[in-house]
N, CA, C and O of each residue as an XYZ file, in Angstrom:
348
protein
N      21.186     -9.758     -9.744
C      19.897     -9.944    -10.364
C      18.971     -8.830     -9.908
O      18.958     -8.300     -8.797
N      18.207     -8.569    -10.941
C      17.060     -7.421    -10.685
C      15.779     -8.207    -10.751
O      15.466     -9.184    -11.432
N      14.905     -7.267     -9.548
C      13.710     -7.945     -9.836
C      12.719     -6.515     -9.982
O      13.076     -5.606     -9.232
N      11.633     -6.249    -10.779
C      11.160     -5.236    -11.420
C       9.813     -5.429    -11.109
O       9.250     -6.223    -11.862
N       8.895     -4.775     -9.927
C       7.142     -5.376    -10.134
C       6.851     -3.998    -10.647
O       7.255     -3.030    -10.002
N       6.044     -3.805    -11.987
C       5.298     -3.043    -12.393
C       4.428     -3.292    -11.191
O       4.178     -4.415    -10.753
N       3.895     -1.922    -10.588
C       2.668     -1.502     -9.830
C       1.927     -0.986     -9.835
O       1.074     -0.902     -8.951
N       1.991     -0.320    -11.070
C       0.429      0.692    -12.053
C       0.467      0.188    -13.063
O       0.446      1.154    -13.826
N       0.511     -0.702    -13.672
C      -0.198     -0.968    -14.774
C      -0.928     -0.532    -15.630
O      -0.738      0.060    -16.692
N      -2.446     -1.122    -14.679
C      -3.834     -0.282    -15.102
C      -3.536      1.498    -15.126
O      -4.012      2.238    -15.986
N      -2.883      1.837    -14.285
C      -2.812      3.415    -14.630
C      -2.037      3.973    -15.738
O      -2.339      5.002    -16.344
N      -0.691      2.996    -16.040
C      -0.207      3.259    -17.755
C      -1.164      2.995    -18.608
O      -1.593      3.959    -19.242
N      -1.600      2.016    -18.798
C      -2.466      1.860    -19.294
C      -3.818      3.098    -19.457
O      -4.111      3.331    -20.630
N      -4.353      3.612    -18.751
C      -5.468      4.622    -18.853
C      -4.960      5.722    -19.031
O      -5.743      6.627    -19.321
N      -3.626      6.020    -18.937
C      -2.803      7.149    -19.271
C      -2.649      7.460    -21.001
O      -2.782      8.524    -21.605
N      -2.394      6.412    -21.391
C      -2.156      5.495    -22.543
C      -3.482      6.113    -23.378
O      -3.631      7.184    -23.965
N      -4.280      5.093    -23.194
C      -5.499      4.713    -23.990
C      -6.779      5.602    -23.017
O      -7.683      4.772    -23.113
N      -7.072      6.172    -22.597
C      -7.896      6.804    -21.558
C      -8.782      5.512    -20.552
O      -8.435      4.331    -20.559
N      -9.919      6.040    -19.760
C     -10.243      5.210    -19.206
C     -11.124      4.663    -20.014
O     -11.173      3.501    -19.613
N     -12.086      4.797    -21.185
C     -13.249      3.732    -21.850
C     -11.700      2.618    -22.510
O     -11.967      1.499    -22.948
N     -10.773      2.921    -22.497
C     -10.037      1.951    -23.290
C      -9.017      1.477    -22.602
O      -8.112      1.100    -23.346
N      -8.795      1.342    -21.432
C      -8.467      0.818    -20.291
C      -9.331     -0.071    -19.867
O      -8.852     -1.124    -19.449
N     -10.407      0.048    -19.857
C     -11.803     -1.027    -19.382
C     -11.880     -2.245    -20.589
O     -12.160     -3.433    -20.428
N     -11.546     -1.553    -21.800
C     -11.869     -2.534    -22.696
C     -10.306     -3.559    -22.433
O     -10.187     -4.720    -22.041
N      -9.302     -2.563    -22.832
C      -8.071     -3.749    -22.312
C      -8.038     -4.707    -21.334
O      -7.474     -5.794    -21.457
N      -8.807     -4.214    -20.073
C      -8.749     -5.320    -19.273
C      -9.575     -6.462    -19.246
O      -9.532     -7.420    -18.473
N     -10.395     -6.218    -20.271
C     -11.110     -7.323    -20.539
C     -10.869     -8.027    -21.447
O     -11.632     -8.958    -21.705
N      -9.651     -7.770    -22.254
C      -9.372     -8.166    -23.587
C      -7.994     -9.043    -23.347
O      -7.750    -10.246    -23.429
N      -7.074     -7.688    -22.957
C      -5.603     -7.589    -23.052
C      -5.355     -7.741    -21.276
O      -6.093     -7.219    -20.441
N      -4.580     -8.277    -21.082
C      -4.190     -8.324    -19.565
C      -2.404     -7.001    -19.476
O      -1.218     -7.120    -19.781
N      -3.151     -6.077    -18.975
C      -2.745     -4.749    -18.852
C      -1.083     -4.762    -18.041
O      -0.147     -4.021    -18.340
N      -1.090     -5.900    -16.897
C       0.542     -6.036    -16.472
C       1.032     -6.486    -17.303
O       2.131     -5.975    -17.521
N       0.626     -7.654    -18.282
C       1.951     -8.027    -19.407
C       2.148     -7.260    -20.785
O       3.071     -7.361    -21.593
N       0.858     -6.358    -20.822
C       1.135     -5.156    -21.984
C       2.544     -4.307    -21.393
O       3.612     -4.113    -21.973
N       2.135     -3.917    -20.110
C       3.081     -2.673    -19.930
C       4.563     -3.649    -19.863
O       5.529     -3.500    -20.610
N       4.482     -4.282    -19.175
C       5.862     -5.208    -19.000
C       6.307     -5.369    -20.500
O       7.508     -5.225    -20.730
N       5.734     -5.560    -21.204
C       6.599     -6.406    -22.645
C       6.758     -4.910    -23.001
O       7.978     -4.820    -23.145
N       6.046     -3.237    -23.309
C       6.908     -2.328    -23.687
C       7.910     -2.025    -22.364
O       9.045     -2.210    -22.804
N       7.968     -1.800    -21.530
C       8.475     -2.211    -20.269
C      10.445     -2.805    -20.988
O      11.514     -2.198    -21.054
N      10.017     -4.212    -21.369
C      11.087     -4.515    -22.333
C      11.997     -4.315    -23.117
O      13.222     -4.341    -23.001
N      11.184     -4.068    -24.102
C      11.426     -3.305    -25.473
C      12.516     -2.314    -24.856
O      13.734     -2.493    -24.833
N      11.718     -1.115    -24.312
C      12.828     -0.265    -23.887
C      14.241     -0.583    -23.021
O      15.308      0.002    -23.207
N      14.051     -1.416    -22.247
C      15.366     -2.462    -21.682
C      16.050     -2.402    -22.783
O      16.930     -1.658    -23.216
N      15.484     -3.332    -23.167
C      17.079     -4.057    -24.230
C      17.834     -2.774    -25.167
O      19.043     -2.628    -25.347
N      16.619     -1.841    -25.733
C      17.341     -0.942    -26.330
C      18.397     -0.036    -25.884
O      19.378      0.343    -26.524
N      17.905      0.375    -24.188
C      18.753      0.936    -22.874
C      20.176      0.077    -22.746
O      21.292      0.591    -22.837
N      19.937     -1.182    -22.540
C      20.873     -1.972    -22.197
C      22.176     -2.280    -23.294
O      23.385     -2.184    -23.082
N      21.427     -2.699    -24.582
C      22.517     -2.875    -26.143
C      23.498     -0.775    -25.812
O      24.685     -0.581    -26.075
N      22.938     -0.118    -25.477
C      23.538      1.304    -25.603
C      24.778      0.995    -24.590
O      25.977      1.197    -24.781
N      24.104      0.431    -23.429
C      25.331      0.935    -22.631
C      26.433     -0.373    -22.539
O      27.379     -0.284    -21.755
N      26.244     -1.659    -23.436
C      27.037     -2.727    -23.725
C      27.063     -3.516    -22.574
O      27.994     -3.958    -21.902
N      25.418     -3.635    -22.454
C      24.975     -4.485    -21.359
C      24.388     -5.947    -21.994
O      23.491     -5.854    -22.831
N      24.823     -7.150    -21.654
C      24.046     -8.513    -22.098
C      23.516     -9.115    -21.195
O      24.200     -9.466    -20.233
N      21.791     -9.473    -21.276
C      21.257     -9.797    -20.578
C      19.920    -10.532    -21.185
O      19.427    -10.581    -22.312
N      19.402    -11.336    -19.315
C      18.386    -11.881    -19.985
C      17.381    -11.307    -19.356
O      17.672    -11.105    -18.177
N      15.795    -10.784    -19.785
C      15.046    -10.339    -19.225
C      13.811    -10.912    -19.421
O      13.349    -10.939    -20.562
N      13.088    -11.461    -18.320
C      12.014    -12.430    -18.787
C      10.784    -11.664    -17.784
O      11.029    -10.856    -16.888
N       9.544    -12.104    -18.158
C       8.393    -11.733    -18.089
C       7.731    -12.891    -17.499
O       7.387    -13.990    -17.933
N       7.670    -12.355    -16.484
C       6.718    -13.600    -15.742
C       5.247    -13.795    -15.142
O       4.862    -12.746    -14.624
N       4.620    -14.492    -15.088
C       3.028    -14.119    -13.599
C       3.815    -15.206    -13.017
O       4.565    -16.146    -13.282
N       3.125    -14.446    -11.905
C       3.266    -15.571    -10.383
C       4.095    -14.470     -8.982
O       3.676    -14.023     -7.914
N       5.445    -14.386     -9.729
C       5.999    -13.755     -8.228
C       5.268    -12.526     -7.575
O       4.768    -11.787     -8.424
N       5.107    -12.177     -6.438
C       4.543    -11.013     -5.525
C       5.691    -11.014     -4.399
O       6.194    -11.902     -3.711
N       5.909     -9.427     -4.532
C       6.341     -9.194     -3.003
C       5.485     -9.880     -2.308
O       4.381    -10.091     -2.811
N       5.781    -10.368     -1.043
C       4.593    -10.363      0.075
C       4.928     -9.534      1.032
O       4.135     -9.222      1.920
N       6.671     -8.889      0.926
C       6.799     -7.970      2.194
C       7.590     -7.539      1.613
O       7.660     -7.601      0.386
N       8.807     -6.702      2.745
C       9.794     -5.923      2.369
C      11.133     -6.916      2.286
O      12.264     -6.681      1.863
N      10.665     -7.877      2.746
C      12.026     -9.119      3.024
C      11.330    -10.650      2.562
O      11.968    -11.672      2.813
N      10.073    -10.729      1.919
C       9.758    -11.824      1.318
C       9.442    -11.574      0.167
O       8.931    -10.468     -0.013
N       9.642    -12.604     -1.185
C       9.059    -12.637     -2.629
C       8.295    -14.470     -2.964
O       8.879    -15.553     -2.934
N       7.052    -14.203     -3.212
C       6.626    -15.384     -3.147
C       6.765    -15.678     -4.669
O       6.489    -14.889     -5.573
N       7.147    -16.697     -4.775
C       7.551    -17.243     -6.245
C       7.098    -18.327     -7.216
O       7.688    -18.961     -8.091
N       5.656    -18.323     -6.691
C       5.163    -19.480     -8.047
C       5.185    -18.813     -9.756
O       4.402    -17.973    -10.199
N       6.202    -19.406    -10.413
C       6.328    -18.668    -11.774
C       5.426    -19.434    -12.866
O       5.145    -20.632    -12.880
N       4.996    -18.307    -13.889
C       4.712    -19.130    -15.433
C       5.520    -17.825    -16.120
O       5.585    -16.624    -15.860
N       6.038    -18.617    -17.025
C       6.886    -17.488    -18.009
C       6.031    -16.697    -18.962
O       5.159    -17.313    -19.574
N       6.163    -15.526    -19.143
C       5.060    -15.213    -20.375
C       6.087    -14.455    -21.289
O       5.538    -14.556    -22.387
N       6.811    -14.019    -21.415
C       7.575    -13.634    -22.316
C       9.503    -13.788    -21.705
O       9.888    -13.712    -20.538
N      10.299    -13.997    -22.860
C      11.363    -14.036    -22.439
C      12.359    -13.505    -23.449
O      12.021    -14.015    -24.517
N      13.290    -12.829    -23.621
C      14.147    -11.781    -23.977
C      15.635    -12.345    -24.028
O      15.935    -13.094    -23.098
N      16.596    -12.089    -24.976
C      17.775    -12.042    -24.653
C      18.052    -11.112    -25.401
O      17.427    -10.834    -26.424
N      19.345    -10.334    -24.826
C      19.090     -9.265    -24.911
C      21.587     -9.498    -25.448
O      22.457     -9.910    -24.680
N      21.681     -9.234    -26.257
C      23.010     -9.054    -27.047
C      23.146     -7.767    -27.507
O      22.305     -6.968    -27.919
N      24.833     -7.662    -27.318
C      25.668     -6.339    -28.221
C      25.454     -6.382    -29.624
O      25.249     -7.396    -30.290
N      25.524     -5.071    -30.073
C      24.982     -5.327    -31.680
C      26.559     -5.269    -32.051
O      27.364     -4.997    -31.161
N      26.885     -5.464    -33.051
C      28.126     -5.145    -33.840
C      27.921     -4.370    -34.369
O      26.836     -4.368    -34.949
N      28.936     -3.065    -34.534
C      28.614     -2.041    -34.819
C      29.924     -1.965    -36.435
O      29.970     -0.960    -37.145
């Protein structure tokens, strides 16, 4: 199992959209589950290439708290399955 913490966010984000539209996203759009869901997208397309099946879900709640702890209160916010195409 993989575990994945986006840690710039807000900085894809202002990379993205500059900073007046970074300010507005975060008041609008919550900027970790923007980048996470394209974040996604590109997964599965990565993954169907190399004839990988998987599930990849999107969560709030977990945080590192260290280098050897992950604190884990989950809510799901997006969830993925991810299949071989037939070619």
């Amino acid at each position: 199992m993989l575990i994945i913490e986006v840690t710039n966010a807000r900085e894809v984000i202002r990379k993205r959209v500059g900073l007046l539209g970074e300010r507005l996203i975060g008041k609008v759009v919550d900027a970790e589950a923007h980048v996470e869901k394209a974040l996604m997208q590109e997964m599965e397309i990565a993954f169907q290439e190399f004839g990988i099946e998987a599930k990849i879900v999107s969560v709030d709640g977990p945080r590192l708290a260290s280098q050897k702890y992950l604190q884990v209160p989950i809510q799901i916010r997006e969830e993925r399955d991810v299949f071989i195409k037939d070619e």
